[in-house]
Backbone as numpy.savetxt, mean C-alpha at the origin, in Angstrom:
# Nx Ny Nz CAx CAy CAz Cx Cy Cz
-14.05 -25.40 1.06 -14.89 -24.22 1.06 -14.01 -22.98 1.06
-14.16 -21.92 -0.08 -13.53 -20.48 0.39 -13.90 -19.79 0.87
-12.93 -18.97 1.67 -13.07 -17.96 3.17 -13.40 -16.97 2.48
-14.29 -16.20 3.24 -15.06 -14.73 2.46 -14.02 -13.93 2.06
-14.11 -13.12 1.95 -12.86 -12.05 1.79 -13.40 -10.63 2.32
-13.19 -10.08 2.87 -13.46 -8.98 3.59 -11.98 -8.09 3.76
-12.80 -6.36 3.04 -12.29 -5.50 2.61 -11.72 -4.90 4.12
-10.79 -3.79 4.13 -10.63 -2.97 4.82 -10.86 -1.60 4.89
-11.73 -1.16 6.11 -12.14 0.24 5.80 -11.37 1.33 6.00
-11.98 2.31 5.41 -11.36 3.76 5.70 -11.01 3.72 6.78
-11.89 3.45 7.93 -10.98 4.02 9.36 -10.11 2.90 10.08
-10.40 1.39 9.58 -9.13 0.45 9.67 -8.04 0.66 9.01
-7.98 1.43 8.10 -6.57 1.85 7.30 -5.68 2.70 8.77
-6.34 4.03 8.63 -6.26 5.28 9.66 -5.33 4.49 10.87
-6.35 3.11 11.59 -5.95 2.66 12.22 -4.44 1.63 11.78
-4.77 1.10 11.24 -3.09 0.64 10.88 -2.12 0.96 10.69
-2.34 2.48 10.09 -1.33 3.21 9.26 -0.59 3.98 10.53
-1.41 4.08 12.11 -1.05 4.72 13.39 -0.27 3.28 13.71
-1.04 1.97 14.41 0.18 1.12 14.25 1.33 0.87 14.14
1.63 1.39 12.40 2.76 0.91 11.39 3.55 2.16 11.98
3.19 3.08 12.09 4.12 4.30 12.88 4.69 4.13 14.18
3.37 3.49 14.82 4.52 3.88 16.15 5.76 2.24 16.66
5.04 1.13 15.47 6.20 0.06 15.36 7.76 0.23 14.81
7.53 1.38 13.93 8.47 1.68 13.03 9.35 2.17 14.12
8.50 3.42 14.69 9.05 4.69 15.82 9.95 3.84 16.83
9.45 2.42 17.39 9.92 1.97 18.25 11.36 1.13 17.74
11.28 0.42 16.51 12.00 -0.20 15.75 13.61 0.47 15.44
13.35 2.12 15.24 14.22 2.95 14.48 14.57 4.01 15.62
13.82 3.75 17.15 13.85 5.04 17.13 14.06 6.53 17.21
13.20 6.55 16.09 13.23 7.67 16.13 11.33 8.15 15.54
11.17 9.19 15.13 9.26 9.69 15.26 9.38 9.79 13.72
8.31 9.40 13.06 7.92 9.44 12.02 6.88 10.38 11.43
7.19 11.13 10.75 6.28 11.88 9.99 4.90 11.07 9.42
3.37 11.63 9.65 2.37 10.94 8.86 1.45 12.10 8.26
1.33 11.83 7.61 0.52 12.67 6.45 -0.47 11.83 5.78
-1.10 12.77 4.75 -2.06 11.84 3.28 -1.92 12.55 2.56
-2.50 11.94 1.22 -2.41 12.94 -0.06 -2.67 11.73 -1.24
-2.57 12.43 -2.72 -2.38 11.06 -3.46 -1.49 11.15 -4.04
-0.76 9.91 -4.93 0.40 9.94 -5.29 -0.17 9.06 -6.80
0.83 9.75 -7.91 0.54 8.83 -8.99 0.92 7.36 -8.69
0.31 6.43 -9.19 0.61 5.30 -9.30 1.73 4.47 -9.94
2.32 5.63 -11.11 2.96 4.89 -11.05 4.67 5.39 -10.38
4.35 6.41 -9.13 5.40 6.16 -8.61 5.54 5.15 -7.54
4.87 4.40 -7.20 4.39 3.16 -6.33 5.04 1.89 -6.48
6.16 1.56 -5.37 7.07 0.38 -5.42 6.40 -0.59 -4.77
5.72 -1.82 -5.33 5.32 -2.86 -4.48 6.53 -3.52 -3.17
5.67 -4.18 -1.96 6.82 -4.91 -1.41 6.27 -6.24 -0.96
6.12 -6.72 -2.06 5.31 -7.99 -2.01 5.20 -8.13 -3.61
5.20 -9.75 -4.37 5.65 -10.20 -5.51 4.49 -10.56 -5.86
3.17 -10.88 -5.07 2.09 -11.71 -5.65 0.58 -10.77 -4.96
-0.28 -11.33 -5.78 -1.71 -11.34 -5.43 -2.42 -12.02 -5.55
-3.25 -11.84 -4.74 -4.64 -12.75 -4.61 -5.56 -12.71 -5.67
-6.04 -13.66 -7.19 -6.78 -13.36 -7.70 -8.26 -13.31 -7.57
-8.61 -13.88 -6.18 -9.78 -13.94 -6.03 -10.31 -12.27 -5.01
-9.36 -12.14 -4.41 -9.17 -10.99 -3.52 -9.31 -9.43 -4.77
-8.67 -9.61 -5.61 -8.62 -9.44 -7.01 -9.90 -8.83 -7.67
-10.40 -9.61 -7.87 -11.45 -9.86 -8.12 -12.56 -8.41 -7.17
-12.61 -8.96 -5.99 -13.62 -8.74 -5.46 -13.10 -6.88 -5.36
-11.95 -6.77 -4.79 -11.52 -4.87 -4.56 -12.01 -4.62 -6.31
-11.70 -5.05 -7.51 -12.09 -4.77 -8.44 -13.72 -4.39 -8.52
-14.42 -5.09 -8.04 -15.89 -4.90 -8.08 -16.03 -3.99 -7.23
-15.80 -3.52 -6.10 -16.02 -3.07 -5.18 -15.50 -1.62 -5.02
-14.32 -1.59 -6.11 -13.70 -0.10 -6.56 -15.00 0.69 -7.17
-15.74 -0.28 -8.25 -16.68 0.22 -9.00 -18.02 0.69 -8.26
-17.91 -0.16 -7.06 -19.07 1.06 -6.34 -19.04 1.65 -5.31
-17.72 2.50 -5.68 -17.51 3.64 -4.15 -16.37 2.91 -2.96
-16.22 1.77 -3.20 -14.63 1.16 -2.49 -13.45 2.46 -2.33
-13.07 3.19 -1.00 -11.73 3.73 -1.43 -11.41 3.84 -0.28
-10.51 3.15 -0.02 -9.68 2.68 0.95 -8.42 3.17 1.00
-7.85 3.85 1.58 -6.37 4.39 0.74 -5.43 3.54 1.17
-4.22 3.33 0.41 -3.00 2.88 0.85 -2.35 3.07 1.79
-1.35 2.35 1.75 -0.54 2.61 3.12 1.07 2.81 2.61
1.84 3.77 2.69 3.27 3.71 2.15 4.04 4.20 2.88
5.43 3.96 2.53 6.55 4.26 3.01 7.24 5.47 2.26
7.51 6.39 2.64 8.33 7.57 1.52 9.56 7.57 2.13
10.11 7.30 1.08 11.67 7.37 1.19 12.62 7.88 0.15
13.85 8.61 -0.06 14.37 9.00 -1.29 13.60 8.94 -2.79
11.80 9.75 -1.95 11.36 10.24 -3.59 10.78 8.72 -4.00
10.81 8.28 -3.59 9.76 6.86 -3.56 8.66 6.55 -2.88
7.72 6.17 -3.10 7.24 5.49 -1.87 6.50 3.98 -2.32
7.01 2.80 -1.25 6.69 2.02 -0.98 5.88 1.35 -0.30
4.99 0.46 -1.09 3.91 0.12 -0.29 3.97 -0.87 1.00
2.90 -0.50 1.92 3.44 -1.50 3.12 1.76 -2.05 3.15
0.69 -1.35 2.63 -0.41 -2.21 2.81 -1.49 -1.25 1.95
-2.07 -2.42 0.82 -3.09 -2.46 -0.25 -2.70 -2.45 -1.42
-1.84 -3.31 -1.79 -1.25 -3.98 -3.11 -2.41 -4.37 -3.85
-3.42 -4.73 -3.46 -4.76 -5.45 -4.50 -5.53 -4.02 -4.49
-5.38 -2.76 -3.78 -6.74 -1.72 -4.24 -5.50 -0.56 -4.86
-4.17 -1.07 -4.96 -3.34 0.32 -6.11 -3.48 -0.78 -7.51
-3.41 -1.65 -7.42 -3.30 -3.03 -8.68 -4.81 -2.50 -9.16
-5.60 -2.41 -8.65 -6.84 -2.43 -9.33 -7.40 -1.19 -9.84
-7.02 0.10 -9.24 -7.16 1.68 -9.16 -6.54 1.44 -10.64
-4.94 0.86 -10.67 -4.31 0.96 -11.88 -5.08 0.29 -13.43
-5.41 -0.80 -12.87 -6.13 -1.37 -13.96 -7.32 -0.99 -14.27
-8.00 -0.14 -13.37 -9.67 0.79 -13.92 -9.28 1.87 -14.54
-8.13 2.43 -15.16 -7.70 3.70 -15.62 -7.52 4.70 -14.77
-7.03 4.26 -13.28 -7.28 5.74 -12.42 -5.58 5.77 -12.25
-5.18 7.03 -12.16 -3.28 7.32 -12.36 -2.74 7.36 -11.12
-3.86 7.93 -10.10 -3.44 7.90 -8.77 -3.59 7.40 -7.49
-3.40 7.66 -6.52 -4.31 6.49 -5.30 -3.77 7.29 -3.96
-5.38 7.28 -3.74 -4.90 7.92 -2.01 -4.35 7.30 -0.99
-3.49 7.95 -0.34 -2.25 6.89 0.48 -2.02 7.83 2.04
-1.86 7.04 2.89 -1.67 7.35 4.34 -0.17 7.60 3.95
0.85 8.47 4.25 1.87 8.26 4.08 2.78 8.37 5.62
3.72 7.35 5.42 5.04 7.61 6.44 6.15 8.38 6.33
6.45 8.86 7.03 8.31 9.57 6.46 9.12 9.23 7.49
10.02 8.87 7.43 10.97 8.57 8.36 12.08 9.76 8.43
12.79 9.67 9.21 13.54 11.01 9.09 14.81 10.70 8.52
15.39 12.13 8.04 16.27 11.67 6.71 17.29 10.44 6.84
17.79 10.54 8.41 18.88 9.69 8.56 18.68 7.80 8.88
17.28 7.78 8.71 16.44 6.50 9.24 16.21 5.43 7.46
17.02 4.52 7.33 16.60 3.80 6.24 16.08 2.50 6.86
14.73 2.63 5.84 13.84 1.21 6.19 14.45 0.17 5.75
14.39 -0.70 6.79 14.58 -2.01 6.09 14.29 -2.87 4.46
12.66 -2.27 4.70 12.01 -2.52 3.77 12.61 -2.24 2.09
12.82 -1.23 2.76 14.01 -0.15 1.23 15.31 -0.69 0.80
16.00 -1.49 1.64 16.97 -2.18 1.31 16.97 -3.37 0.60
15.37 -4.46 1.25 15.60 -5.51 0.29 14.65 -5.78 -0.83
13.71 -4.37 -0.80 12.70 -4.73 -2.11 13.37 -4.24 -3.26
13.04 -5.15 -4.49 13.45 -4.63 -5.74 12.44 -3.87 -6.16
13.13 -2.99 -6.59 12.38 -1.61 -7.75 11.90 -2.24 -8.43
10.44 -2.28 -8.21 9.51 -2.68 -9.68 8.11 -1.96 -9.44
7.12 -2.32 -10.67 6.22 -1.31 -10.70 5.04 -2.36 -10.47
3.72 -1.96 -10.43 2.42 -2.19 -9.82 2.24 -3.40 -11.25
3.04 -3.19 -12.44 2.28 -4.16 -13.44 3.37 -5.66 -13.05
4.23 -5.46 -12.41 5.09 -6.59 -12.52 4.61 -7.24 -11.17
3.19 -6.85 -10.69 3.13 -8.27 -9.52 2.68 -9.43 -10.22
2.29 -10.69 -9.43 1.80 -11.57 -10.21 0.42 -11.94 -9.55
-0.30 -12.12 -10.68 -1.86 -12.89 -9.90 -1.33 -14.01 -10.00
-2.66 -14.66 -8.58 -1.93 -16.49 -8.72 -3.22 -16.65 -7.80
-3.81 -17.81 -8.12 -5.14 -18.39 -8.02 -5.06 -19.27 -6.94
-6.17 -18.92 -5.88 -6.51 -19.29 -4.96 -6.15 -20.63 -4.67
């Protein structure tokens, strides 16, 4: 039997994206800048290689009626990297939309993420779907 799939909301983002800050804060620390805004898509570094096509699927339908959930990223040297909603920037991209609203992090200049060290530079078309 497959497990439902259930979206994440606007204010569970809000909430994660406080989370992902003050783990980071504790990790590095040092205090992290948080902001929002949108960012084109395709300046958007995945950090994660795959997706869910059924998951896929459903943020796709669900973009189409009022779904907007924003991202979650990392900004770093003029980048930013995603840390959470790889399936609603994948799908924003594939409905023709250029940009995507994003919770953003900043770390301070002298603070490099981990994350930044071992993801490869690639773009939102080079993830892979792969079936449930």
């Amino acid at each position: 039997m497959r497990e439902e799939i259930c979206l994440i909301s606007r204010e569970e983002v809000l909430k994660r994206a406080e989370k992902i800050k003050k783990e980071y804060e504790i990790i590095h620390g040092s205090r992290f800048e948080i902001s929002s805004g949108y960012i084109p898509l395709e300046n958007l570094i995945p950090t994660q290689e795959e997706l869910s096509e059924a998951k896929l699927l459903v943020v796709l339908q669900e973009i189409k009626h009022g779904y907007d959930a924003p991202v979650i990223v990392i900004e770093f040297g003029g980048s930013y990297y995603v840390i959470d909603g790889h399936h609603r920037a994948f799908a924003l991209k594939k409905l023709g939309f250029s940009e995507v609203e994003a919770i953003i992090l900043k770390p301070p200049n002298n603070v490099e993420i981990g994350i930044v060290k071992t993801v490869k530079k690639k773009k939102l078309d080079d993830l892979k779907i792969v079936r449930d």
